[in-house]
N, CA, C and O atoms as a Tinker XYZ file with bonds, in Angstrom:
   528  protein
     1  N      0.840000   -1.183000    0.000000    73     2
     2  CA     0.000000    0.000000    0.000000    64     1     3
     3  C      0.886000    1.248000    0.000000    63     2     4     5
     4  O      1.841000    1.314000    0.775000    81     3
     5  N      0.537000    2.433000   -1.016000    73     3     6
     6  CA     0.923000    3.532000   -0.891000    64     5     7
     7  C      0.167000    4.673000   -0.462000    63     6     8     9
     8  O     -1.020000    4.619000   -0.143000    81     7
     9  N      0.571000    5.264000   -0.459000    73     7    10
    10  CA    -0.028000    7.017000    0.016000    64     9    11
    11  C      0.361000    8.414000   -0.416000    63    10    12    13
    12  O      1.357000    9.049000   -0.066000    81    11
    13  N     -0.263000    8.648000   -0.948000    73    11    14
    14  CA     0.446000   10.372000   -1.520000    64    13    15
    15  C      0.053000   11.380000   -0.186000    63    14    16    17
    16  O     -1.012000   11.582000    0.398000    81    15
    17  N      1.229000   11.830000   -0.024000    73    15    18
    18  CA     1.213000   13.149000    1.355000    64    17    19
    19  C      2.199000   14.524000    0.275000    63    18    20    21
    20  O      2.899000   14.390000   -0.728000    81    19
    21  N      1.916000   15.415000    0.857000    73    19    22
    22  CA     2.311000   17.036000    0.542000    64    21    23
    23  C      3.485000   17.023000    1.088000    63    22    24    25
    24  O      3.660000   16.374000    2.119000    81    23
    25  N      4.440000   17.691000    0.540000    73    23    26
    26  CA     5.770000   17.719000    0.758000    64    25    27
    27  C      6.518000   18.887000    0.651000    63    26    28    29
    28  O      6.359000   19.373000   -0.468000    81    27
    29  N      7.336000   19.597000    1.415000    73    27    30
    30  CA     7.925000   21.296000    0.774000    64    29    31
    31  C      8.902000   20.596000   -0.236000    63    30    32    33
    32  O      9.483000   19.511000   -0.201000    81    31
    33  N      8.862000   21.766000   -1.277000    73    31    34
    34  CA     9.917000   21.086000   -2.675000    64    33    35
    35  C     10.868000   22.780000   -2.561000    63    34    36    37
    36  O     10.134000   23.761000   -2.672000    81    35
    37  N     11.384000   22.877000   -2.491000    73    35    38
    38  CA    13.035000   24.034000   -2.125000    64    37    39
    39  C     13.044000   24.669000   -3.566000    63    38    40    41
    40  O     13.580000   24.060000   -4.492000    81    39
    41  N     12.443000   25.907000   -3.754000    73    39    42
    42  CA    12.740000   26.326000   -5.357000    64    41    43
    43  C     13.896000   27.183000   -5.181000    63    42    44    45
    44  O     13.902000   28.255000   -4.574000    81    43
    45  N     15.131000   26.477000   -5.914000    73    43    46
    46  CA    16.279000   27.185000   -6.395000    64    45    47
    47  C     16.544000   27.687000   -7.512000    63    46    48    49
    48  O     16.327000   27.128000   -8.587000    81    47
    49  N     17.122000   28.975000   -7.341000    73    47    50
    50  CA    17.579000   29.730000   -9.209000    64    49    51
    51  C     19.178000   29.622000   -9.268000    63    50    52    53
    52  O     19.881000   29.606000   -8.257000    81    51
    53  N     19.612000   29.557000  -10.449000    73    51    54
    54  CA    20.853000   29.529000  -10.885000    64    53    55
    55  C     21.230000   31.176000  -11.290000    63    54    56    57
    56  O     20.595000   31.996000  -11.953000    81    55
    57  N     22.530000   31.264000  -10.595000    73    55    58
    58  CA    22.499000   32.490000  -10.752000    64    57    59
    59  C     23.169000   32.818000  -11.914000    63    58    60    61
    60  O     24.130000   32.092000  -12.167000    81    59
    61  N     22.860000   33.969000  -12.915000    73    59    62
    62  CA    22.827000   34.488000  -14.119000    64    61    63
    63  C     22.842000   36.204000  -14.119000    63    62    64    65
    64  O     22.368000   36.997000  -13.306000    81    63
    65  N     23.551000   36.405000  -15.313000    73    63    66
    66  CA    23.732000   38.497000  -15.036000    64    65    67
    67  C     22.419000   38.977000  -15.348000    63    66    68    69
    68  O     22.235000   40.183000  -15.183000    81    67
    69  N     21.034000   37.956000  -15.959000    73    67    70
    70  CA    19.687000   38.297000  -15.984000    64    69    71
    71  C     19.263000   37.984000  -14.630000    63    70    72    73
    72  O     18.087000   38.336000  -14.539000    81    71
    73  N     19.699000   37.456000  -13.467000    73    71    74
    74  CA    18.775000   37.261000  -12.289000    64    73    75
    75  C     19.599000   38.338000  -11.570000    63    74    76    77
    76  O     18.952000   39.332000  -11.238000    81    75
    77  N     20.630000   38.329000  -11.330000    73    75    78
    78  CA    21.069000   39.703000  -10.606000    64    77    79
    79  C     20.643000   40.884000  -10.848000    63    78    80    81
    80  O     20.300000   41.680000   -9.974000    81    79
    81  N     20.623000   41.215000  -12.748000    73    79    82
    82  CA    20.187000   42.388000  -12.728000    64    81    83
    83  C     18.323000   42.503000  -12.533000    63    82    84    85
    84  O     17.734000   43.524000  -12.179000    81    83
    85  N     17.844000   41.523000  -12.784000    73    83    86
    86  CA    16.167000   41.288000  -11.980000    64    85    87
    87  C     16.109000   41.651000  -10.653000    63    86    88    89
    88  O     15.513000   42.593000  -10.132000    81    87
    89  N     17.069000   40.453000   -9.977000    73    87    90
    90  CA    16.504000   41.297000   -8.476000    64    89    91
    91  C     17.529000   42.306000   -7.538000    63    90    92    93
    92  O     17.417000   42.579000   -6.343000    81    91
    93  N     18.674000   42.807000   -8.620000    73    91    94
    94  CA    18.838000   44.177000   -7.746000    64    93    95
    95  C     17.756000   45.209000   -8.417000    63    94    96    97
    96  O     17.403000   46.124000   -7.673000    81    95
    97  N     17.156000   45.177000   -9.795000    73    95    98
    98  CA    15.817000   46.096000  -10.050000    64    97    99
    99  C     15.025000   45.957000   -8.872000    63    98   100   101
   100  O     14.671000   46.921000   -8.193000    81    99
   101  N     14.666000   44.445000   -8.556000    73    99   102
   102  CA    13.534000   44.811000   -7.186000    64   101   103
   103  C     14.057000   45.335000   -5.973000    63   102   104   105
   104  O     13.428000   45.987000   -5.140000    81   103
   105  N     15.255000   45.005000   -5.934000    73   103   106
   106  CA    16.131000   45.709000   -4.061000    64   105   107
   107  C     15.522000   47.576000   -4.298000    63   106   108   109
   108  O     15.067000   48.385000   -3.490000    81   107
   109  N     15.741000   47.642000   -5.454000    73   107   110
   110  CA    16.264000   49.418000   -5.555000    64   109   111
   111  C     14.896000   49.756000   -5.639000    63   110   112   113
   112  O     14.532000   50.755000   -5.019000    81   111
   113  N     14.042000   49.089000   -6.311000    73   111   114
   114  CA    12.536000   49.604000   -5.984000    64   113   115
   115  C     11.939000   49.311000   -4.673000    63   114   116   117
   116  O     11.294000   50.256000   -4.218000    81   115
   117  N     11.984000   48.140000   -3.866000    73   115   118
   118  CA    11.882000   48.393000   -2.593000    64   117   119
   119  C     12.532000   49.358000   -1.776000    63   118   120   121
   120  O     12.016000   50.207000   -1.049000    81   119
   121  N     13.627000   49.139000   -1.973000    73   119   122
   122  CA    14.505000   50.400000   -1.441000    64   121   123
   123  C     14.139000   51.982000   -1.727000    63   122   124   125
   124  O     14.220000   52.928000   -0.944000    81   123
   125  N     13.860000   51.971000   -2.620000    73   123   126
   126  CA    12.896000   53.928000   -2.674000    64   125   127
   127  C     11.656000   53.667000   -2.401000    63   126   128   129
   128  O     11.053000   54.714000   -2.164000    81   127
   129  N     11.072000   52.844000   -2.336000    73   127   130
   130  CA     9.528000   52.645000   -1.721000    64   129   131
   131  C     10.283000   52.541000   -0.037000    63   130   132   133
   132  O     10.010000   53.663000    0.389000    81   131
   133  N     10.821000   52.040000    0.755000    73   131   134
   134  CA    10.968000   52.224000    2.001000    64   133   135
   135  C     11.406000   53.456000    2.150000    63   134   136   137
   136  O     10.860000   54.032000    3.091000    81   135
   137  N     12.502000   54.327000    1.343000    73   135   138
   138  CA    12.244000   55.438000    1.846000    64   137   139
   139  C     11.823000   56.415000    1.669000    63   138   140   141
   140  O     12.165000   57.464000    2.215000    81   139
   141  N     10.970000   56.255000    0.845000    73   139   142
   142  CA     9.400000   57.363000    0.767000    64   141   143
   143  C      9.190000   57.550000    1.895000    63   142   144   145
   144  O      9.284000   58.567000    2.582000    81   143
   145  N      8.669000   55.778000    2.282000    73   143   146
   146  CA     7.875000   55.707000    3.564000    64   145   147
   147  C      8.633000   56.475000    5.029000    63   146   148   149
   148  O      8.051000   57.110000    5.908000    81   147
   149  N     10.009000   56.180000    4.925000    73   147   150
   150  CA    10.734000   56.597000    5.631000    64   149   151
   151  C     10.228000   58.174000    6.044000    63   150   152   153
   152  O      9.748000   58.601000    7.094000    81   151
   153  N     10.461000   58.667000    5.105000    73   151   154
   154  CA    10.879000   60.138000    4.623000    64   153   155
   155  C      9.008000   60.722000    5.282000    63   154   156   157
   156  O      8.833000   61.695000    6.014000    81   155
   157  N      8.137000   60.005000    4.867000    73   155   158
   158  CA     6.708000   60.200000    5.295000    64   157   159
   159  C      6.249000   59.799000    6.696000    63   158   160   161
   160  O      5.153000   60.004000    7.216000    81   159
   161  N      7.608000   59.018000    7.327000    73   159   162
   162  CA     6.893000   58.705000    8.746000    64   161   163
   163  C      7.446000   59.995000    9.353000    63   162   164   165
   164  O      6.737000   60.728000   10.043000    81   163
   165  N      8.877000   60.286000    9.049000    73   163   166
   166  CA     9.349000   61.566000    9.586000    64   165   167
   167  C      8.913000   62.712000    9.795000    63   166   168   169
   168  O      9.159000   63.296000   10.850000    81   167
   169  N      8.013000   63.372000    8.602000    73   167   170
   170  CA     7.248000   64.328000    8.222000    64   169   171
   171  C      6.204000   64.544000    9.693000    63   170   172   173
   172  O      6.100000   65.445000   10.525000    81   171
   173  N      5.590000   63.322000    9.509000    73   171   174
   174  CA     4.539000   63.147000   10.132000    64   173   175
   175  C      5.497000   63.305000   12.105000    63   174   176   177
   176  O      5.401000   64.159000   12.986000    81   175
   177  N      6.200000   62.178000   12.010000    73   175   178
   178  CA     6.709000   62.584000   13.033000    64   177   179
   179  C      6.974000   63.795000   13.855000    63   178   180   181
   180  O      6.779000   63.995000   15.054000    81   179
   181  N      7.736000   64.969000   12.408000    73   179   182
   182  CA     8.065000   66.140000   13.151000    64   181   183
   183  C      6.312000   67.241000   13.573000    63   182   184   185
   184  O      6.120000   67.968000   14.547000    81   183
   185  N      5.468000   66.967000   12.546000    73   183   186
   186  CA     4.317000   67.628000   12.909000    64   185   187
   187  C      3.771000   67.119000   14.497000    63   186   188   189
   188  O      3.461000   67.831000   15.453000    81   187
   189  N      3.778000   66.121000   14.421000    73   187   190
   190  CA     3.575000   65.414000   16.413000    64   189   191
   191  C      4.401000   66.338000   17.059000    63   190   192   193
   192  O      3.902000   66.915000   18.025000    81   191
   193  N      5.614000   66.626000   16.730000    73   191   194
   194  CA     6.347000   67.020000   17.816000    64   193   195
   195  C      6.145000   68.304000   17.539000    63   194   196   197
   196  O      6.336000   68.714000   18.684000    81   195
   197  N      5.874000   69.417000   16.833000    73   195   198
   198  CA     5.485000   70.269000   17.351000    64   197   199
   199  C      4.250000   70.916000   17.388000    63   198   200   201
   200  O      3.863000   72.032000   17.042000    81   199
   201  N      3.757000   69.988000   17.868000    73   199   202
   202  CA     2.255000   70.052000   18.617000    64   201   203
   203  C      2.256000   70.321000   20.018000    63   202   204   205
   204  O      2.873000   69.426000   20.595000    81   203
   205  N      1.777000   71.267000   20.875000    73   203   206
   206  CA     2.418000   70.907000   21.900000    64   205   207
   207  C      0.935000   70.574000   22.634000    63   206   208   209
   208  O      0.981000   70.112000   23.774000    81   207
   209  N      0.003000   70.734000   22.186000    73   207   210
   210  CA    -1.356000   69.674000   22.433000    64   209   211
   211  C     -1.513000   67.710000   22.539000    63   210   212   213
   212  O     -0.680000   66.955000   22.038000    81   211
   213  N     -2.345000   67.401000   23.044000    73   211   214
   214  CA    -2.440000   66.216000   22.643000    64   213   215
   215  C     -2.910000   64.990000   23.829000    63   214   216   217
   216  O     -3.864000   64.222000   23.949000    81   215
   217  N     -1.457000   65.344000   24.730000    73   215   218
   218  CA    -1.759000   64.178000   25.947000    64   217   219
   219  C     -1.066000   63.471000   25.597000    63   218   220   221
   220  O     -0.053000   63.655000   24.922000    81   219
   221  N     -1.718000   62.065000   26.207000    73   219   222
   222  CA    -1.630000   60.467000   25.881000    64   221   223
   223  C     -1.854000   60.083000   24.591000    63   222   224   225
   224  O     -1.083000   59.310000   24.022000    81   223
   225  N     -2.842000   60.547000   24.057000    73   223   226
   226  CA    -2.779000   60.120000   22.735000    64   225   227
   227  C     -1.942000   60.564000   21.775000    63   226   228   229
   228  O     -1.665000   59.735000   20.908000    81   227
   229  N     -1.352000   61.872000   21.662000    73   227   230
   230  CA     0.074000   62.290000   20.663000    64   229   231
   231  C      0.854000   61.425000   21.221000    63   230   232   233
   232  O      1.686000   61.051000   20.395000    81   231
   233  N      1.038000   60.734000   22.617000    73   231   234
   234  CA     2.126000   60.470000   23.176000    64   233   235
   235  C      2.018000   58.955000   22.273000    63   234   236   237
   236  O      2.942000   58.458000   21.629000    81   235
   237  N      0.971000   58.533000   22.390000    73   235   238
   238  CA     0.463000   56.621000   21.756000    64   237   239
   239  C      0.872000   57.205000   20.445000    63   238   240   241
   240  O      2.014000   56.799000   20.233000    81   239
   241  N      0.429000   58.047000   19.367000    73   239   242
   242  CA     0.716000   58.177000   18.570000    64   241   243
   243  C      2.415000   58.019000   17.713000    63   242   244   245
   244  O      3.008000   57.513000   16.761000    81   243
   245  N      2.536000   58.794000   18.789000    73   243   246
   246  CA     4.191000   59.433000   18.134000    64   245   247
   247  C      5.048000   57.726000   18.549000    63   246   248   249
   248  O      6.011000   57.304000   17.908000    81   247
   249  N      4.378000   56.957000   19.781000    73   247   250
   250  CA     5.208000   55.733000   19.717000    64   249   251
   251  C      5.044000   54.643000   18.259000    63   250   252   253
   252  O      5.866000   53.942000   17.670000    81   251
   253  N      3.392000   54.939000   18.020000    73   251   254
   254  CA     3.592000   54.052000   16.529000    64   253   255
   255  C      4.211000   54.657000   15.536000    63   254   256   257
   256  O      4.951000   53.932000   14.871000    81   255
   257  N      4.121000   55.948000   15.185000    73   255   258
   258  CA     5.092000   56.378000   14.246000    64   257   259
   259  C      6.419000   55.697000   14.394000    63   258   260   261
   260  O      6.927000   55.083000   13.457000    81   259
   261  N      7.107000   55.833000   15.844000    73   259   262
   262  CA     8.493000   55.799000   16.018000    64   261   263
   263  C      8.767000   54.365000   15.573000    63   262   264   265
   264  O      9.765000   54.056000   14.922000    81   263
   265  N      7.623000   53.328000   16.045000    73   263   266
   266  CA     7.843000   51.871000   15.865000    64   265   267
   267  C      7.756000   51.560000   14.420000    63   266   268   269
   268  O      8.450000   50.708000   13.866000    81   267
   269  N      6.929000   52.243000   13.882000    73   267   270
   270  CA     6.652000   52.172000   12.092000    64   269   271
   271  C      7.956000   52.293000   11.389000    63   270   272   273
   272  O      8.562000   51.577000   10.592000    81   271
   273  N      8.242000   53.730000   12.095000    73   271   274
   274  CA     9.845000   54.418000   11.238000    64   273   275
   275  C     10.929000   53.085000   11.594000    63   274   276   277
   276  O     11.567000   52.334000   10.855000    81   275
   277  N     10.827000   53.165000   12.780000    73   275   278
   278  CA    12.046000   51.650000   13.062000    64   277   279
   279  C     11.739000   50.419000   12.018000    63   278   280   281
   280  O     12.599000   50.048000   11.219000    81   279
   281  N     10.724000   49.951000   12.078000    73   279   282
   282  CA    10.365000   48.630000   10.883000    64   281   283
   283  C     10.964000   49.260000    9.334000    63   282   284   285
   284  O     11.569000   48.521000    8.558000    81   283
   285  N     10.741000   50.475000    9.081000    73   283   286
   286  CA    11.279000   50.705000    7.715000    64   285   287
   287  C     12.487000   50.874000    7.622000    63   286   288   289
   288  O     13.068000   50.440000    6.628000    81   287
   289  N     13.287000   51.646000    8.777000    73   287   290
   290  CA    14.566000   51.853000    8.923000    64   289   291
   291  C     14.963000   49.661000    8.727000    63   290   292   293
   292  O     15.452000   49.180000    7.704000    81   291
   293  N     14.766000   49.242000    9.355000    73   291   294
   294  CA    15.105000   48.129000    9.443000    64   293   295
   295  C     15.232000   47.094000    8.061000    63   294   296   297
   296  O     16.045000   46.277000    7.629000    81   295
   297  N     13.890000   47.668000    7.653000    73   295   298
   298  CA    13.831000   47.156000    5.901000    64   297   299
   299  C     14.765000   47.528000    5.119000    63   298   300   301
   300  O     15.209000   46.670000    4.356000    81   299
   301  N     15.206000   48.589000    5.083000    73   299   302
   302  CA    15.796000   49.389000    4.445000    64   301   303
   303  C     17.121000   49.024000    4.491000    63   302   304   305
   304  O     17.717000   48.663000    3.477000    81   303
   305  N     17.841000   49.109000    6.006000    73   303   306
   306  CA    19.093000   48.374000    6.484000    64   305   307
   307  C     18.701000   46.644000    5.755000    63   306   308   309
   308  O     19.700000   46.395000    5.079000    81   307
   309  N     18.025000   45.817000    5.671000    73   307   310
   310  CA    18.147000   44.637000    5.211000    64   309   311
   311  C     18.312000   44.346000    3.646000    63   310   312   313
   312  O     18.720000   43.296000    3.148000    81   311
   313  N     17.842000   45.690000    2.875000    73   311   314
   314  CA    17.966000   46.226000    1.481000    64   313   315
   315  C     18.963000   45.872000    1.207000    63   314   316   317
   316  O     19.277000   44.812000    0.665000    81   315
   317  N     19.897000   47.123000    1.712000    73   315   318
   318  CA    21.080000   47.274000    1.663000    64   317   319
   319  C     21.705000   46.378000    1.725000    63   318   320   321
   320  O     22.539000   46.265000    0.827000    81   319
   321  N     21.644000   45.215000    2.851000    73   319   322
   322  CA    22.593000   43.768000    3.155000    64   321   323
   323  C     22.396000   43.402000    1.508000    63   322   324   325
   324  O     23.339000   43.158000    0.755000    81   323
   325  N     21.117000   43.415000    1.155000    73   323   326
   326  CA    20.927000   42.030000    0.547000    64   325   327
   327  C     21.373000   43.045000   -1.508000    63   326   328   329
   328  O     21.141000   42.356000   -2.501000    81   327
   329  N     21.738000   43.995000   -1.648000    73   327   330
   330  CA    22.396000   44.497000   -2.515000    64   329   331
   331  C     23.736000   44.265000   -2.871000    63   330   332   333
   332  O     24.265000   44.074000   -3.966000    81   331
   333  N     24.423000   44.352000   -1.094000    73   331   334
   334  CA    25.978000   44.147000   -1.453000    64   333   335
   335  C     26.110000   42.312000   -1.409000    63   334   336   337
   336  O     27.086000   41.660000   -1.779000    81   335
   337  N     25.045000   41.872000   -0.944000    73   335   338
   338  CA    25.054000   39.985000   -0.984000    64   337   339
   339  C     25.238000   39.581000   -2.618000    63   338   340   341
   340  O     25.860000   38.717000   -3.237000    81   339
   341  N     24.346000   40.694000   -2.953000    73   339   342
   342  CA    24.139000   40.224000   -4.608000    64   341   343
   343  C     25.390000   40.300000   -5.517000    63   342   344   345
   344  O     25.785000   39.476000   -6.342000    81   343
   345  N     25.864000   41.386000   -5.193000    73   343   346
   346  CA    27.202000   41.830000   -5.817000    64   345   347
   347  C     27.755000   40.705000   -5.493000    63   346   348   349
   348  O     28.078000   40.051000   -6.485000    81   347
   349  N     27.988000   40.228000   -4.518000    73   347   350
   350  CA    29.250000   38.871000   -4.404000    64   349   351
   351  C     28.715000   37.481000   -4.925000    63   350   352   353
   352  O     29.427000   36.476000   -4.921000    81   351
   353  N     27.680000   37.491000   -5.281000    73   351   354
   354  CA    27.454000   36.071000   -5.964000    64   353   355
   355  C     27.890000   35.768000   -6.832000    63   354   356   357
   356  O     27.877000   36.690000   -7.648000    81   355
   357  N     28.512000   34.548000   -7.343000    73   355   358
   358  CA    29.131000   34.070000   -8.604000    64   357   359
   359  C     28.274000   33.511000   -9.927000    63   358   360   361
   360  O     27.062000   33.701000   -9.833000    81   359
   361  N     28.559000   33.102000  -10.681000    73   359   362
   362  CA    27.431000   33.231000  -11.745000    64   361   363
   363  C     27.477000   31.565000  -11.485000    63   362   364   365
   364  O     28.623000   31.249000  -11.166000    81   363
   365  N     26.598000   30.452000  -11.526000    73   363   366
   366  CA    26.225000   29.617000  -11.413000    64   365   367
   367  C     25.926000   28.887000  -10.078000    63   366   368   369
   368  O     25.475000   27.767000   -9.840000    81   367
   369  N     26.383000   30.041000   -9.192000    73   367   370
   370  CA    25.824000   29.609000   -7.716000    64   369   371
   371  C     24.490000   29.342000   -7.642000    63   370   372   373
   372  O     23.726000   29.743000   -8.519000    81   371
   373  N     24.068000   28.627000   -6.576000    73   371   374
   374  CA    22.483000   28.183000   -6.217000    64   373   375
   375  C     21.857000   29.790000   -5.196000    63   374   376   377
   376  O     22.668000   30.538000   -4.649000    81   375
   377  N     20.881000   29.939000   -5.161000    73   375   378
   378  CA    20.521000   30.221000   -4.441000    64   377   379
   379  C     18.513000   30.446000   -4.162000    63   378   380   381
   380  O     17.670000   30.817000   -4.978000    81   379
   381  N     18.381000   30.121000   -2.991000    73   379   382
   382  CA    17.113000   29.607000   -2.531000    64   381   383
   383  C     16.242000   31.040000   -3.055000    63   382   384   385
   384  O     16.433000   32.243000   -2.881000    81   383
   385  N     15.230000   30.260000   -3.760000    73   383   386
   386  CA    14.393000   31.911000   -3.625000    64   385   387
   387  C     12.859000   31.164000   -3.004000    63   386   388   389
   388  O     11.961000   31.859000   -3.480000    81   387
   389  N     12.482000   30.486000   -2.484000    73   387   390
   390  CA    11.389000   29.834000   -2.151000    64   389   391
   391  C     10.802000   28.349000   -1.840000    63   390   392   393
   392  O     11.449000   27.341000   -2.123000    81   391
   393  N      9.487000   28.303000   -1.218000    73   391   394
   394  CA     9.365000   26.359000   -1.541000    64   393   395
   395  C      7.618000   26.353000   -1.788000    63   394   396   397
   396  O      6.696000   26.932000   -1.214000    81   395
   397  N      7.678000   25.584000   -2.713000    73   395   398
   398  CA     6.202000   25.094000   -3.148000    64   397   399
   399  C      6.053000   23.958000   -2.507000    63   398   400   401
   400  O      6.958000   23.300000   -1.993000    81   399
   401  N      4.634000   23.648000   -2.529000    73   399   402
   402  CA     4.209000   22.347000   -1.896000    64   401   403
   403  C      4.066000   21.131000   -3.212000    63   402   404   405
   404  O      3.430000   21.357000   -4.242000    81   403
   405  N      4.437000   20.466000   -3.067000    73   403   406
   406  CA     4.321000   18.763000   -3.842000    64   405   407
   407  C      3.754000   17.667000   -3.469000    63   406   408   409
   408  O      3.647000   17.412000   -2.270000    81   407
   409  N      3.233000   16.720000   -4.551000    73   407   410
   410  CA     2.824000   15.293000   -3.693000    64   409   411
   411  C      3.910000   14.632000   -3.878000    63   410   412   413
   412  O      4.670000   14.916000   -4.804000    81   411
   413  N      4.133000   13.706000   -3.074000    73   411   414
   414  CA     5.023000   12.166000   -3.417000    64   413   415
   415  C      4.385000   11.056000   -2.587000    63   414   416   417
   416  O      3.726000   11.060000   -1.548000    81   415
   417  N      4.771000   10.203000   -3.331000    73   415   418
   418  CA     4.233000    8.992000   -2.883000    64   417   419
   419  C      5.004000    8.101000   -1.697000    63   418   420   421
   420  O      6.196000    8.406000   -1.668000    81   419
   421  N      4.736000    7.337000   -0.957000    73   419   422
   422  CA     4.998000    7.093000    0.301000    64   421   423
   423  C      4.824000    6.072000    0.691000    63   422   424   425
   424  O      3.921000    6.077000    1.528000    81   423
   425  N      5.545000    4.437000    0.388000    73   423   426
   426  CA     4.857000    3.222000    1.186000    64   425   427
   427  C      6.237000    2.967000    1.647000    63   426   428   429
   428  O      7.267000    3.588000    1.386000    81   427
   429  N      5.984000    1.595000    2.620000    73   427   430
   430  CA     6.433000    0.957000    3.337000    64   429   431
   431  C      7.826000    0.544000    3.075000    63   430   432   433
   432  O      8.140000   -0.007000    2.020000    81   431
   433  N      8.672000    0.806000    4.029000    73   431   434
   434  CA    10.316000    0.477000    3.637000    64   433   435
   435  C     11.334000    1.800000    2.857000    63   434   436   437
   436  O     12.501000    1.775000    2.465000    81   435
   437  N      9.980000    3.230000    2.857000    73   435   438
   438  CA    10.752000    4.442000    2.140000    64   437   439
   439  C     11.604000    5.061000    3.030000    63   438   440   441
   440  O     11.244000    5.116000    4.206000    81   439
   441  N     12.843000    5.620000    2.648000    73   439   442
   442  CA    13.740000    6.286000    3.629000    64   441   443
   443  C     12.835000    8.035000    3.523000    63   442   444   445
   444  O     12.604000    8.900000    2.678000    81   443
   445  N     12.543000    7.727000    5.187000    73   443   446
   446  CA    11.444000    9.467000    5.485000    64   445   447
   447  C     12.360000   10.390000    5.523000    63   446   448   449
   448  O     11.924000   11.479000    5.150000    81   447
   449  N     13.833000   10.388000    5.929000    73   447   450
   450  CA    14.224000   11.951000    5.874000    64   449   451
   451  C     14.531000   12.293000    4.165000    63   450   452   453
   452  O     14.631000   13.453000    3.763000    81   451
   453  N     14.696000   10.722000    2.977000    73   451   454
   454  CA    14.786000   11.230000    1.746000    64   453   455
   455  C     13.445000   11.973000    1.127000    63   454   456   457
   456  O     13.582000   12.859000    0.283000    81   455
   457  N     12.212000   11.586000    1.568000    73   455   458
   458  CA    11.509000   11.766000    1.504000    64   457   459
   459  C     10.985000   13.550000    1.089000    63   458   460   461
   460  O     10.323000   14.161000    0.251000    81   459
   461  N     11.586000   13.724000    1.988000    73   459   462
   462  CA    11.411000   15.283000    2.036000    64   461   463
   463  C     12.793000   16.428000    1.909000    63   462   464   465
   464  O     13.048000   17.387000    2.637000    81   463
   465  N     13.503000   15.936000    0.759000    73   463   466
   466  CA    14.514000   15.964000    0.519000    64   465   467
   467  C     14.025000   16.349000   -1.251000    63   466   468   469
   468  O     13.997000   15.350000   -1.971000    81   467
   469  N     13.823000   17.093000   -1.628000    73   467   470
   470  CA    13.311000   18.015000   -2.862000    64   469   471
   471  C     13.769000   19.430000   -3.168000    63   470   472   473
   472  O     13.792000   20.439000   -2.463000    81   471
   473  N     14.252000   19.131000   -4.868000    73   471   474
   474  CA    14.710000   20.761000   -4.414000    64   473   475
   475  C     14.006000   20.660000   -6.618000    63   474   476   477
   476  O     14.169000   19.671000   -7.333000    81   475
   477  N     13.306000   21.999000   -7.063000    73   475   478
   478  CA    14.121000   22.416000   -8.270000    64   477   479
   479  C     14.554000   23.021000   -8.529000    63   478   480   481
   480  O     14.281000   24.047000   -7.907000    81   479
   481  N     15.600000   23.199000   -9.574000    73   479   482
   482  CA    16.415000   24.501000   -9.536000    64   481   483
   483  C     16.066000   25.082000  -11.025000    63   482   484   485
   484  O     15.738000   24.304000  -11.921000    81   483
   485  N     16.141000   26.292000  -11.208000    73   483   486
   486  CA    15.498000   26.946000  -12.253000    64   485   487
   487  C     16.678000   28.268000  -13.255000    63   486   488   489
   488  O     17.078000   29.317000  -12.751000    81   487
   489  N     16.878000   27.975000  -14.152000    73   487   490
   490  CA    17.773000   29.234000  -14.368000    64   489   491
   491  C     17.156000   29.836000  -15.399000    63   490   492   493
   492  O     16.541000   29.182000  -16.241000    81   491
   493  N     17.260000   31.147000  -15.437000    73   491   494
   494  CA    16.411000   31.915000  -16.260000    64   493   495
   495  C     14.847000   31.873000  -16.752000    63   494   496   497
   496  O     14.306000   32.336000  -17.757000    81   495
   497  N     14.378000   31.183000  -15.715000    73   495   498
   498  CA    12.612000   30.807000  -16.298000    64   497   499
   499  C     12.418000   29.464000  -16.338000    63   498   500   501
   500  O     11.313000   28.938000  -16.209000    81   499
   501  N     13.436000   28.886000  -16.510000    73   499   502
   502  CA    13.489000   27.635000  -16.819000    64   501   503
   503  C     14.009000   26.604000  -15.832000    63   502   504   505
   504  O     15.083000   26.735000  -15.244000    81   503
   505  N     13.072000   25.422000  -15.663000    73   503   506
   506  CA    13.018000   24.244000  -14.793000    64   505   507
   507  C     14.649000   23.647000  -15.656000    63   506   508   509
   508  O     14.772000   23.519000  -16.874000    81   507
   509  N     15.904000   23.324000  -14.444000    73   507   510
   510  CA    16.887000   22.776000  -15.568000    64   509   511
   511  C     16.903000   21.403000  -14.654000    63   510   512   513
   512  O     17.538000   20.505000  -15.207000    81   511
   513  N     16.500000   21.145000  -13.735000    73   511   514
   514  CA    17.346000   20.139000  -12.431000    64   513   515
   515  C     15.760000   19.788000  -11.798000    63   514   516   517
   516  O     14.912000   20.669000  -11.653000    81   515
   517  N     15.561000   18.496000  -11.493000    73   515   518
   518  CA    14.548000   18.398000  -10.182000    64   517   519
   519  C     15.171000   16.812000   -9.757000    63   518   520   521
   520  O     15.195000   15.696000  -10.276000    81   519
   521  N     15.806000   17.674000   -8.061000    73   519   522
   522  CA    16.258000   16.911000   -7.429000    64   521   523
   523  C     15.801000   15.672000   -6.140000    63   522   524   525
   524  O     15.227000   16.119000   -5.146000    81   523
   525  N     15.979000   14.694000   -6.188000    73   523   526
   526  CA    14.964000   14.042000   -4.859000    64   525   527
   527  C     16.491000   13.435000   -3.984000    63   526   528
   528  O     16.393000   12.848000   -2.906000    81   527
């Protein structure tokens, strides 16, 4: 007797001067979209502060701004990591960009950690490798 169960399958890309220059296009567009946002929590920030109305609630306020601005500052700093990461990759290196779910089949006497041991790897659009 067998059984089909769902499995994570590891989607890998081969790296290529078309996938670098793809996703440093997306770093740099995230990257000016965070600091728009940046630049708009600040704004907002400095109008809180010179308010000199408010209470507790400018006070609740100005902490989510501050916590907002920190999450983008933070994005932004992880941008950056992942720009100069790109620069150092070599051209046929692996690297993980995701995992889809799969069936495989499953009876008696199968080795379980091979089991879930799936990867494909993809270069330029294209399925080149599917590994078990």
């Amino acid at each position: 007797m067998a059984v089909f169960i769902q499995r994570p399958v590891t989607v890998k890309a081969k790296v290529t001067e078309a996938l670098k220059k793809r996703l440093a296009a997306e770093f740099q567009e995230s990257l000016r979209q965070a600091e728009a946002e940046l630049a708009q929590l600040e704004a907002q920030l400095k109008r809180l502060s010179e308010q000199s109305e408010g209470g507790p609630e400018r006070r609740a306020a100005v902490e989510r701004l501050e916590a907002e601005r920190q999450k983008r500052a933070d994005q932004k700093n992880r941008l950056l990591d992942n720009i100069k990461e790109l620069a150092r990759l070599e051209p046929g290196a692996e690297i993980t960009q995701g995992t889809v779910q799969g069936l495989v089949q499953v009876k008696a006497g199968d080795d379980w950690d091979r089991v879930f041991e799936a990867e494909i790897v993809v270069e330029d659009g294209r399925v080149v490798a599917i590994r078990e």
